[in-house]
C-alpha positions in Angstrom: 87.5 66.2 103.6 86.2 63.1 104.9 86.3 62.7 108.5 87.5 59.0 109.5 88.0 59.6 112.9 86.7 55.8 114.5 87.5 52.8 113.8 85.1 50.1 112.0 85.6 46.9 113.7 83.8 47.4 117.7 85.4 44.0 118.2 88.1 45.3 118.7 87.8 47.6 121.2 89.0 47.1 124.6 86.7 49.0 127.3 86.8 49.9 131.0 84.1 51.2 132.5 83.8 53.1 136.0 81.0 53.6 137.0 80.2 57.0 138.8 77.0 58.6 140.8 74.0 59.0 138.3 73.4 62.5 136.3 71.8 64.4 134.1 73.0 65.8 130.9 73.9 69.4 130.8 72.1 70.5 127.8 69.3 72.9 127.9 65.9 71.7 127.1 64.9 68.2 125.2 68.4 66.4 124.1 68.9 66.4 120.5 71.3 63.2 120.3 68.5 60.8 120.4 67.7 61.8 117.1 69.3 60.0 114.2 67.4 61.3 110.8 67.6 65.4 111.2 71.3 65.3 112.5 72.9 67.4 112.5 70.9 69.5 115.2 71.9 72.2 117.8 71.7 72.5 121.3 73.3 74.8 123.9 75.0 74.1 127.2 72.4 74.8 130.0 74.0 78.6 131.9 76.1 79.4 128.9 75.1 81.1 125.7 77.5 78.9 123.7 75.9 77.1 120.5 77.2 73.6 119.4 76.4 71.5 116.7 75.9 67.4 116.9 77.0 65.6 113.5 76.9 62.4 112.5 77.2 59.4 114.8 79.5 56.6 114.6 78.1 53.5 116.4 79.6 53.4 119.9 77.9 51.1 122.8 78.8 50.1 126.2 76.3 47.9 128.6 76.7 51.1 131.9 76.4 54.1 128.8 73.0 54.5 127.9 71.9 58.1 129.1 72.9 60.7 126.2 76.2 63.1 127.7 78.9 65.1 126.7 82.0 63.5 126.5 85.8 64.2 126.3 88.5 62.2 124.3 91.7 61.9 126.1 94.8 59.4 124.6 97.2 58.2 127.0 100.6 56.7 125.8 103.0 57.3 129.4 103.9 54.3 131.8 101.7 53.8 134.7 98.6 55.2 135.8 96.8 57.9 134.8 98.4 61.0 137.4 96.3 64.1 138.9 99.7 66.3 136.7 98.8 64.6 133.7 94.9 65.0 133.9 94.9 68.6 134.7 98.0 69.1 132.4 95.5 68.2 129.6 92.8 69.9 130.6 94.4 73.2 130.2 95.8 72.0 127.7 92.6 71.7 126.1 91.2 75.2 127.1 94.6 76.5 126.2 94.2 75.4 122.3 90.1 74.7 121.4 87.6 77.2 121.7 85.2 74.6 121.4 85.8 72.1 124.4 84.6 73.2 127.6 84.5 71.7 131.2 80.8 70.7 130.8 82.6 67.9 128.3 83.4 66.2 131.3 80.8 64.6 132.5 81.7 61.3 130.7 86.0 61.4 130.0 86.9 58.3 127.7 90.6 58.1 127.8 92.1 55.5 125.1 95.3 53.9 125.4 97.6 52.1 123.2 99.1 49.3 126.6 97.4 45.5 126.5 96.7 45.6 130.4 94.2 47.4 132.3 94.9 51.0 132.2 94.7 52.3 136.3 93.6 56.6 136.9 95.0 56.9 140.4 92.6 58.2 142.8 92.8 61.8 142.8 93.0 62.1 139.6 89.4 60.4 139.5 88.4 62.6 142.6 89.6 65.7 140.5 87.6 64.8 138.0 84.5 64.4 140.2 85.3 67.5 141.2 85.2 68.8 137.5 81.8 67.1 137.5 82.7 64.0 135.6 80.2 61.0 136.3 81.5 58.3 134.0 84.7 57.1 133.3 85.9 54.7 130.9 88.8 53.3 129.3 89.8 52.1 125.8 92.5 50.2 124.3 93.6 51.2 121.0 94.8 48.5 118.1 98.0 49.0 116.7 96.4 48.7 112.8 93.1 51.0 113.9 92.6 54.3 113.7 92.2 56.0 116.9 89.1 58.0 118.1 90.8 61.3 117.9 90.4 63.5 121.8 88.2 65.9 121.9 84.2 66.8 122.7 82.2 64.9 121.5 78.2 63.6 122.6 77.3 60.3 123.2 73.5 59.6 122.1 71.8 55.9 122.0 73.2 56.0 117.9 77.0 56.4 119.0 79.1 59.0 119.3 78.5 62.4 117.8 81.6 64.9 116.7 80.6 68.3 118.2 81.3 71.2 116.5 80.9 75.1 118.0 78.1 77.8 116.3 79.4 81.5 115.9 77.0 84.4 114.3 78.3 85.9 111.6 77.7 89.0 113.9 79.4 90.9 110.4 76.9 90.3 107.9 80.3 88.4 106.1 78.4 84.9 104.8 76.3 83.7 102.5 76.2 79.8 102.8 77.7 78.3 105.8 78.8 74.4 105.5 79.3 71.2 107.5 80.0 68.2 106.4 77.3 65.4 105.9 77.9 61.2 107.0 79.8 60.8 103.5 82.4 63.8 104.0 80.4 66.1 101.8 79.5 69.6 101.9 76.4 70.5 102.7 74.5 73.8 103.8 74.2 74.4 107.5 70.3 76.0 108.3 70.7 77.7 111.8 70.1 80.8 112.2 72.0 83.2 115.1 70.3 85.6 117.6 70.2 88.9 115.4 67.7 88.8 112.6 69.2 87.3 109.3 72.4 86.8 110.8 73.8 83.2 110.0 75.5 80.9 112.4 79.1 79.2 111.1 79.7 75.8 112.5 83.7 74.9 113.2 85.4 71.8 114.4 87.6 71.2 117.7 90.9 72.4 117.3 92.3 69.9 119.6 91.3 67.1 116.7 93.5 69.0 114.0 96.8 69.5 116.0 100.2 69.7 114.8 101.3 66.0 115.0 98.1 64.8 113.3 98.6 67.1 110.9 102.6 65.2 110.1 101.1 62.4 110.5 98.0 62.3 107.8 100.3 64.0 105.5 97.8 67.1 105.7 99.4 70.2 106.0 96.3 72.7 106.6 94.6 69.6 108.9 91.8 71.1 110.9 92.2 75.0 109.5 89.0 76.7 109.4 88.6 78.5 106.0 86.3 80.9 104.3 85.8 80.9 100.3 84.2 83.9 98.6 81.4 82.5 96.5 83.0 83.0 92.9 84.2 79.5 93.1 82.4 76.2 92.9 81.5 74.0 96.0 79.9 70.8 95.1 76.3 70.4 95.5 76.1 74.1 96.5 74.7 77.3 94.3 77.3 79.9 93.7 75.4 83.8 93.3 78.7 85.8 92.3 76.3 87.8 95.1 73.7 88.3 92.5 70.6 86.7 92.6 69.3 86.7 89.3 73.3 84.4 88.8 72.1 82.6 91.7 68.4 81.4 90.6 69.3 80.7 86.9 72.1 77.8 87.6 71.7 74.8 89.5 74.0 73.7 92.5 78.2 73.0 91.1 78.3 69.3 89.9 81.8 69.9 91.4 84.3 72.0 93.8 86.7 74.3 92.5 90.1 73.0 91.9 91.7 75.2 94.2 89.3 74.8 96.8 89.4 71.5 96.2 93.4 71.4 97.1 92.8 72.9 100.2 90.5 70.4 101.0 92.5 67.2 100.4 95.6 69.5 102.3 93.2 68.9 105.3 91.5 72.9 105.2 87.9 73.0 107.1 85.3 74.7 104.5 82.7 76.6 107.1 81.3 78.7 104.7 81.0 80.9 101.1 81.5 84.6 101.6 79.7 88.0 100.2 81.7 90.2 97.5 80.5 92.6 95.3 78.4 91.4 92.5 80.2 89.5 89.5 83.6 91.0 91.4 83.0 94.2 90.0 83.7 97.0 92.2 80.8 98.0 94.3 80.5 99.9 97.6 78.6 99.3 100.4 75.1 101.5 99.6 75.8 100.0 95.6 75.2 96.7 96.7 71.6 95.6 96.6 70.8 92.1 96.3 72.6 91.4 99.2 73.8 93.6 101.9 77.4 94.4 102.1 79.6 92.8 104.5 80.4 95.1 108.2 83.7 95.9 108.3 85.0 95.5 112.5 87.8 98.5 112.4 87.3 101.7 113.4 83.7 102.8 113.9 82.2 99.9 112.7 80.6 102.1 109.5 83.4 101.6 107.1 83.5 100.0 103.2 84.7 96.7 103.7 85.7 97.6 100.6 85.9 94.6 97.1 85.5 92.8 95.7 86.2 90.5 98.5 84.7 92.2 100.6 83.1 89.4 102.2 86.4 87.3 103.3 88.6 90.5 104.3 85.7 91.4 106.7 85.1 87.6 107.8 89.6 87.7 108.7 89.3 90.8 110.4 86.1 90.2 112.7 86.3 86.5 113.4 89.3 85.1 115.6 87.2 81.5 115.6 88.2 82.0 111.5 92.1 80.9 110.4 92.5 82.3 106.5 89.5 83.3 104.1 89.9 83.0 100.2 88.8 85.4 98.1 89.7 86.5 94.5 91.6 89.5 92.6 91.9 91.0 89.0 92.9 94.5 89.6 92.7 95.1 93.6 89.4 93.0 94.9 91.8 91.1 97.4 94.3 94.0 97.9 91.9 96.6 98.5 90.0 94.6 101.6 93.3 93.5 103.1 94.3 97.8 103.3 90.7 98.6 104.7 89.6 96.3 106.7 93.3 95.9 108.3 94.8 92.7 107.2 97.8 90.6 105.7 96.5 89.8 102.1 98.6 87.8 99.4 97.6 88.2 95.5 100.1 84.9 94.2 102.3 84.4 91.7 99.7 84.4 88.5 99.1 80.9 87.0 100.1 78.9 90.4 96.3 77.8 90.9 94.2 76.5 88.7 90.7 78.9 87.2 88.8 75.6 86.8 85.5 76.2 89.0 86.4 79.4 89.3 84.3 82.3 87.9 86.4 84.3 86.0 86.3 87.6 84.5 89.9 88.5 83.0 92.1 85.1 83.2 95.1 86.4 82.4 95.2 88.8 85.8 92.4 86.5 87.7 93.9 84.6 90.3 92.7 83.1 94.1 94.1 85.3 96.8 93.7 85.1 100.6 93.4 87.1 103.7 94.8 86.2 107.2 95.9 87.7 110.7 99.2 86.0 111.5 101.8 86.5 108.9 103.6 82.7 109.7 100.9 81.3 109.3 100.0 82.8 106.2 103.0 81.7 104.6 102.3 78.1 106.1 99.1 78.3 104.3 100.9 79.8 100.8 103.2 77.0 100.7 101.1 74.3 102.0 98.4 75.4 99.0 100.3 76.0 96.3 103.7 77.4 97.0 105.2 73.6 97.9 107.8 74.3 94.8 108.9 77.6 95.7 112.2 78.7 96.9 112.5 80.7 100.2 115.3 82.1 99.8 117.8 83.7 97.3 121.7 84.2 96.6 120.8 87.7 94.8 121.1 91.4 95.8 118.0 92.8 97.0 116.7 96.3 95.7 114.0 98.3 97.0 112.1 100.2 94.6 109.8 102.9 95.9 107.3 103.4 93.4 107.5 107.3 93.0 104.7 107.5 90.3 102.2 106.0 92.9 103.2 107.1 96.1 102.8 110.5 94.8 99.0 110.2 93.9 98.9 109.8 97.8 97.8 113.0 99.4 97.3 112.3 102.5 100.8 113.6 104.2 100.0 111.2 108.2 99.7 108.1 105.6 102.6 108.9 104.0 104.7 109.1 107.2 103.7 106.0 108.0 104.7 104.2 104.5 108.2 106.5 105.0 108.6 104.8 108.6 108.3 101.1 107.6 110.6 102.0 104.5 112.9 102.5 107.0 112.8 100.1 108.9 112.7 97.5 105.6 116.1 99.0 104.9 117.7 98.4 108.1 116.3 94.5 108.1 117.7 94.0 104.7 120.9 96.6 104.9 120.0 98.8 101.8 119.1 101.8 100.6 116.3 101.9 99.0 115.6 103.6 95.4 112.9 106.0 94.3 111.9 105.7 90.8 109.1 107.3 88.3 108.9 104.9 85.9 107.2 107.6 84.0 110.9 109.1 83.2 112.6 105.5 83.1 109.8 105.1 80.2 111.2 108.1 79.0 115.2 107.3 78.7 114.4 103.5 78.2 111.4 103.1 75.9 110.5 100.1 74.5 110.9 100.5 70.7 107.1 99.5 70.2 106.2 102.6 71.7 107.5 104.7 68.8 107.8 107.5 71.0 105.1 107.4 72.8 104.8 108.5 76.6 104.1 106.0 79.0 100.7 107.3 79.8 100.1 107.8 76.1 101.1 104.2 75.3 98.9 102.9 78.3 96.4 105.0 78.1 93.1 102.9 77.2 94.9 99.4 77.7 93.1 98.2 81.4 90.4 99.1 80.3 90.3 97.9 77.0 91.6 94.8 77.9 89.9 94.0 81.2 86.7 95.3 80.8 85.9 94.4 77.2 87.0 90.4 78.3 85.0 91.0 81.8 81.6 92.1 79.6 82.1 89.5 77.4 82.5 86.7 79.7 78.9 87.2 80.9 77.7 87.1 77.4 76.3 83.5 78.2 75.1 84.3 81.7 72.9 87.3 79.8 71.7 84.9 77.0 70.7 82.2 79.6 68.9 84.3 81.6 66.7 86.0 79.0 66.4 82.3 77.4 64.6 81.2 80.8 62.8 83.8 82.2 62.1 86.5 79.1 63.4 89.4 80.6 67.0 90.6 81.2 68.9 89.7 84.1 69.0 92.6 87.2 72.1 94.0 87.6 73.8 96.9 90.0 74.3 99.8 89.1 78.0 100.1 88.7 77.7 96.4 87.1 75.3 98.2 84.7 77.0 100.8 84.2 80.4 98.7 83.4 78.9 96.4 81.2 77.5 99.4 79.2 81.0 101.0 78.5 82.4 97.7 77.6 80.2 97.2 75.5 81.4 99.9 73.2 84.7 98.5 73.1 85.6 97.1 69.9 87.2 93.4 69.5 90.2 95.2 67.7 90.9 97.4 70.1 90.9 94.7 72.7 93.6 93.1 70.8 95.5 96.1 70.7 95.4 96.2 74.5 96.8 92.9 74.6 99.6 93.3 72.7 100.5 96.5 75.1 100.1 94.8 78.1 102.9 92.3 76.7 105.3 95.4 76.1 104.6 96.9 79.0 105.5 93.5 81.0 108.3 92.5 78.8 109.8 96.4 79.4 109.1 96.4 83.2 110.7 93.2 83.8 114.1 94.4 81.7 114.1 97.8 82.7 112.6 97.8 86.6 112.8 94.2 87.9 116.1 93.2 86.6 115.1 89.5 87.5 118.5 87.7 86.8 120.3 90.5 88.5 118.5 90.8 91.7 115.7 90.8 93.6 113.7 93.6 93.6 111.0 94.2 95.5 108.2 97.2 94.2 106.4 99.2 97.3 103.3 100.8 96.5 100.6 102.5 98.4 96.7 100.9 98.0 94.7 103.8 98.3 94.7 107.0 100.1 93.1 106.2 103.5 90.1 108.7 104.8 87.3 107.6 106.1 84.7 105.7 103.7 81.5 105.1 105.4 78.8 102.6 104.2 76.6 105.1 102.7 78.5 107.2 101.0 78.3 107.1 97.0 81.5 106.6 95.1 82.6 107.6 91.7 82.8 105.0 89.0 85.8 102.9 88.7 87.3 103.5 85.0 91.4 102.4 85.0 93.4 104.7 82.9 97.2 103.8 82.0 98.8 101.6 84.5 97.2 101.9 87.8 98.8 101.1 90.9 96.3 97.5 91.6 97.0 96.8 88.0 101.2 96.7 87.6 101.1 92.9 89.6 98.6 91.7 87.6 100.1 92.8 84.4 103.4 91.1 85.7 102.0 88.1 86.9 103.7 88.8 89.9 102.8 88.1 93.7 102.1 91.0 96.0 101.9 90.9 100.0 99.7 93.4 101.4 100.6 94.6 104.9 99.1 96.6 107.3 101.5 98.8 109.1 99.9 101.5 110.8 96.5 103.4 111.7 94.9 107.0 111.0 93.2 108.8 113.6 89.8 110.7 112.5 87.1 111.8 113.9 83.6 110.1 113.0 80.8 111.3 111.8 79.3 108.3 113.0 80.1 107.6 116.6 81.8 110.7 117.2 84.7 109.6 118.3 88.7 109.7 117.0 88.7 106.5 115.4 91.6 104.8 113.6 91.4 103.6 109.9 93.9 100.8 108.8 96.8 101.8 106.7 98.6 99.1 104.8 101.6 98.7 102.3 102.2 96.7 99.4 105.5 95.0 98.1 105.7 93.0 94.8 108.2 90.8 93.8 109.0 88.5 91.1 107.3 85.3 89.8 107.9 82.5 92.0 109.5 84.5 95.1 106.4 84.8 96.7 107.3 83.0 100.2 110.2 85.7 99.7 108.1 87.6 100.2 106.6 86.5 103.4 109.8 85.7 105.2 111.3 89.7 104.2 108.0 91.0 105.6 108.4 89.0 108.5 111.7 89.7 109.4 111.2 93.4 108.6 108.7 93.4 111.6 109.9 91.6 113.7 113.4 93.5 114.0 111.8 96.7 113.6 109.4 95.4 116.9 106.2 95.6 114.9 103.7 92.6 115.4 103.6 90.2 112.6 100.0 89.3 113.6 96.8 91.4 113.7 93.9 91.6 116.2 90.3 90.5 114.9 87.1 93.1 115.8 87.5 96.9 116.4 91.3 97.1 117.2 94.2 96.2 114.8 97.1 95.8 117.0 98.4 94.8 120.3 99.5 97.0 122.8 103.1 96.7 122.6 105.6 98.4 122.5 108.9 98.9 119.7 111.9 99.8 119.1 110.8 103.4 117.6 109.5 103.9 120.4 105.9 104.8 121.6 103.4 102.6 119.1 104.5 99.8 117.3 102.6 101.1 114.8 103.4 104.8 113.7 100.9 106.6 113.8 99.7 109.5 112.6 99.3 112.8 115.1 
C-alpha cells in the first residue's frame, strides 16, 4: 500500500507560523531525523520506554522550523477560531483512538485548514497547549484539489516530515519477518531488535491516520488495519521458510505478493509482519519444532501448544491487542485448531473464494487462507471487505441446527461438554429452534449413497484423508526435495513428524489416490443431499475441535494419521465455511505455575457455501442475546468481567 499522505506542489501551501519559547526535542540520546540514507531508524521518547520508528521524509520547510521535533497533525474545518473545547476535544480524542500518539507530539501542533483567511487559535487554547508543552505552532491551508497531510505524529527533521510509526516486541516468540514500508510503498524487512534476546520488534502505523471516514473516502475498506500473514504465502522482495530453513535458504526472495495478500493490501490492510507455523503446515507441536522455536501461546499458564499449523498468527491474535486480524492457512484444522487453543474467533471460508496463487499449497482442493481475530464485527467487516463483498447476509430459509453426535461423542471431557450443551442452548433461543442430534454414521446407514455398495460409512471412508491429502501433500514437495539435493548434494532437513509424514505418503500408491478422490466427491455430494439440505434450509453443523486438557510445550504427541471423516476434515471436504468460537474456559491445575489455570474452550458451526457472513451475524446475535461478549481479551485472560443473563460468568464454566 503506498502511502501518499502529502501533497507534491509546496507552492501551494499556505503557512502560519507562531512562534513559541525555544526547546529541546524530547528524544533520548543523538536525534535520528537528521539522517536521510539509513531511515528508517528508531528512537525512544526520553522517560518513557516507548519505541518509535521514523520513515521516510516528505520535504516540508518553513524559515522559524529548523530544530528536529515531534509534531502533531490536527485538521480544522469549523467557523471561527480554533476553541480551548475543540483542542482538548481532540486531544483525547487522539489518546482515546491511537496507541501511538502521545502528549510528547506536541511540542510543534500543525493544524491545517481548508478556509482562504488567516486561521486565529484563541488564546487559551494556545496557553493550553503551552501548558501541554507545545513550543511551535503553525498553521496550513489546505487546496481544494490536494491531498491533505493526514493528522497524526509525525517528526519533523531538516529532510521534511517523517511518518512515525510505534515498535512492540513480539514478547510471544509469534514472528518471523516484520515489515515496513520503504519511500516507494514497498515491503521491506524491519531490522530492530526488542529488549529480550531474539525477540523481534513489529512496527505499526497511527491509527488516527486510518479512521473511518478516510477509510469511505479512499474507497479502502481495511484502511490502516494492522495485519499478520503466516509465512506460507508470498510477500514481494521477501523469503518465505514455510518455517523451515533448509525451504528458506534454497529460494530466493517472492518476485511477487500473494494474491490474497495482495487484496488486502489494495483494500488498504497494514502488513507488519510474516508469522511462525509448523513446518510445511504439517502438524507439529511445540518440542517437534526445531528450526525455529514455536510460537508462546498468552492463555492460561503461558506453557500451552499454540497449537497448528498456524500457530504463529493464533498466538500473535491472542497476545497482541496493538494487532487487528492475522492470516493464517487451513487444510484439515491448522486455522481451527489455534483459534480453540489459544482462545479466539477463527473463520476457515467458503473454499475457492481466494485465490492459491503465491500461496504454498499442500492439498488445493481443501487449502484455503483463513484468519484469526478478537472482535467478532470486526471479523465479519474484514470477511466481507476481503473477499465476502458478493455474499448474502441474510436468508428467507428455515434454519436447522445440527448437533453433530458422531463427533461430539469422541469428546470425553464431561466440564467441556457442559459448556458446548450451554451455548446450544442459548443458539436455540436466538434463533427459536430446536436443535437436532444426528450420527451420520446411521443416516449413512438408512441413506447410503449407492456407490457405497453397502459399505459402512467408516468402511467407505476409511483410508480416503489420508490417501488423498497426504499422498498430494508428499507430492507437492517433490520439486522442493529435487531442488534441494540439485544445489547442495544432500537431502533437505526435515522434522520429525514432517519426516515421518512424508515417509507414509510415500507408500501411497497414485491409484489409490484417485480412489480417494472419487470418495471424497460421494461423500460431499451425499452430505449435502442427505445432511445439509441446501435448497430446503439452512443448516448449520456444530462440532467440537478437540478435547480440551492441558497441552504443555514439552510434551510429545502422537502422530497425526486421519482415518474416515474426521471432525477438521467434513468443511474441507464440503467446501464449506466454518466459524470457530470460543465460548467458555476449563479450570486445571498446572503443572507449571501451580496454579488453577483456565484453558480456552471453543465451538465450531459450519454452514453452506457462500453463507459465510451468515455465519458471523448468527454467532453474533447468539452472544449477544445470550449476554456473552462477542469480543475476546488479548494476553493471559479470555474474557471480560461481565456479567449474563445465565447468570454468574458470561462464559460457563466448568466447576
Amino acid at each position: 500500500m503506498r502511502l501518499n499522505l502529502f501533497p507534491t506542489a509546496i507552492a501551494k501551501l499556505v503557512f502560519m507560523f507562531i512562534s513559541m519559547p525555544s526547546f529541546a526535542p524530547c528524544i533520548e540520546g543523538n536525534t535520528p531525523f537528521d539522517l536521510e540514507s539509513t531511515l528508517p531508524r528508531e528512537f525512544r521518547l526520553e522517560g518513557s520506554d516507548a519505541h518509535f520508528v521514523a520513515l521516510w521524509p516528505w520535504s516540508f520547510n518553513h524559515s522559524n522550523l529548523s530544530e528536529p521535533s515531534l509534531l502533531t497533525v490536527f485538521h480544522y474545518d469549523e467557523n471561527g477560531p480554533v476553541s480551548l473545547i475543540w483542542i482538548k476535544g481532540m486531544i483525547e480524542y487522539y489518546n482515546q483512538v491511537d496507541d501511538v500518539w502521545q502528549d510528547a507530539f506536541l511540542k510543534t501542533v500543525l493544524i491545517s485548514h481548508p478556509r482562504p483567511l488567516t486561521l486565529e487559535i484563541s488564546d487559551d487554547a494556545r496557553q493550553y497547549l503551552a501548558q501541554k508543552g507545545t513550543k511551535h505552532i503553525a498553521t496550513r491551508l489546505v487546496h481544494e484539489r490536494e491531498h491533505p497531510i493526514l493528522p497524526g505524529p509525525y517528526a519533523f527533521s531538516g529532510h521534511g516530515l517523517h511518518m512515525v510509526w510505534k515498535l512492540y516486541e513480539d514478547t510471544h516468540d509469534t514472528f518471523l519477518h516484520t515489515l515496513i514500508q520503504d519511500s516507494n510503498g514497498n515491503l521491506i524487512k524491519l531490522r530492530t531488535a526488542g529488549t529480550v534476546p531474539q525477540t523481534l520488534t513489529v512496527a505499526v502505523p497511527s491509527r488516527i491516520q486510518h479512521v473511518p471516514n478516510n477509510a469511505s473516502l479512499t474507497n479502502k475498506p481495511l484502511e490502516g488495519m494492522r495485519i499478520a500473514v503466516k509465512d506460507n504465502f508470498q510477500i514481494k522482495d521477501v523469503r518465505m521458510s514455510a518455517c523451515n530453513r533448509a525451504y528458506y535458504e534454497l529460494y530466493p526472495p517472492a518476485p511477487e505478493t500473494a494474491a490474497c495478500v495482495q487484496r488486502l493490501v489494495d483494500a488498504g490492510a497494514v502488513i507488519v509482519g510474516t508469522t511462525k507455523l509448523a513446518s510445511f503446515a504439517a502438524t507439529e507441536e511445540p518440542i517437534e519444532c526445531i528450526d525455529w522455536q514455536a510460537p508462546w501461546n498468552p492463555r492460561a499458564d503461558g506453557h500451552q501448544s499454540p497449537a497448528g499449523s498456524s500457530s504463529g498468527s493464533g498466538a500473535a491474535i491472542a497476545a497482541y491487542e496493538w494487532l487487528d486480524i492475522a492470516m493464517g492457512s487451513d487444510t484439515s484444522g491448522s486455522g481451527r485448531r489455534p483459534g480453540h487453543w489459544n482462545g479466539c474467533f477463527a473463520m476457515r471460508p467458503t473454499h475457492g473464494m481466494l485465490s492459491h496463487e503465491g500461496f504454498l499449497v499442500s492439498f488445493p482442493r481443501f487449502d484455503t487462507p483463513t484468519f484469526f481475530g478478537r472482535d467478532l464485527d470486526k471479523c465479519k467487516h474484514f470477511a466481507k471487505s476481503w473477499y465476502g463483498m458478493n455474499l448474502p447476509e441474510s436468508t428467507d430459509k428455515p434454519f436447522a441446527i445440527v448437533y453433530a453426535l458422531d463427533y461430539m461423542n469422541l469428546i470425553g471431557n464431561k466440564e467441556q461438554m457442559k459448556v458446548i450443551d450451554a451455548y446450544v442452548a442459548d443458539l436455540e433461543t436466538s434463533l427459536g429452534i430446536r436443535h437436532q442430534r444426528l450420527s451420520f454414521n446411521e443416516v449413512w446407514v438408512t441413506n447410503p449413497p449407492v456407490e457405497a455398495n453397502g459399505a459402512s460409512l467408516q468402511e467407505y471412508m476409511k483410508d480416503v484423508s489420508r490417501n488423498s491429502f497426504f499422498y498430494e501433500d508428499y507430492h507437492n514437495f517433490d520439486k522442493f526435495r529435487e531442488d534441494y539435493r540439485m544445489e547442495f548434494d544432500k537431502e533437505p532437513y526435515v522434522s520429525p513428524p514432517v519426516r515421518w509424514q512424508w515417509e507414509l505418503s510415500s507408500h501411497i500408491t497414485a491409484e489409490a489416490n484417485v480412489e480417494a478422490l472419487k470418495r471424497l466427491e460421494v461423500y460431499k455430494k451425499w452430505f449435502m443431499e442427505a445432511i445439509m439440505k441446501p435448497e430446503e434450509r439452512t443448516t448449520l453443523i456444530l462440532i467440537p475441535i478437540e478435547e480440551i486438557s492441558p497441552r504443555y510445550r514439552d510434551d510429545a504427541t502422537s502422530r497425526f494419521n486421519p482415518v474416515g471423516v474426521p471432525n477438521l476434515f467434513l468443511s474441507p471436504i464440503l467446501g464449506a465455511p466454518e466459524l470457530t468460537i470460543p465460548i467458555g474456559e476449563y479450570p486445571f491445575e498446572s503443572k507449571c505455575s501451580g496454579n488453577i489455570e483456565k484453558l480456552p474452550i471453543a465451538i465450531s458451526m459450519i454452514a453452506a457455501p457462500g453463507e459465510d457472513l451468515i455465519l458471523f451475524d448468527i454467532a453474533s446475535d447468539c452472544l449477544k442475546k445470550a449476554g456473552r461478549p462477542t469480543q475476546v481479551l488479548a494476553g493471559k485472560k479470555l474474557f471480560p468481567s461481565t456479567t449474563g443473563s445465565n447468570g454468574g460468568s458470561v462464559m460457563i464454566q466448568s466447576k
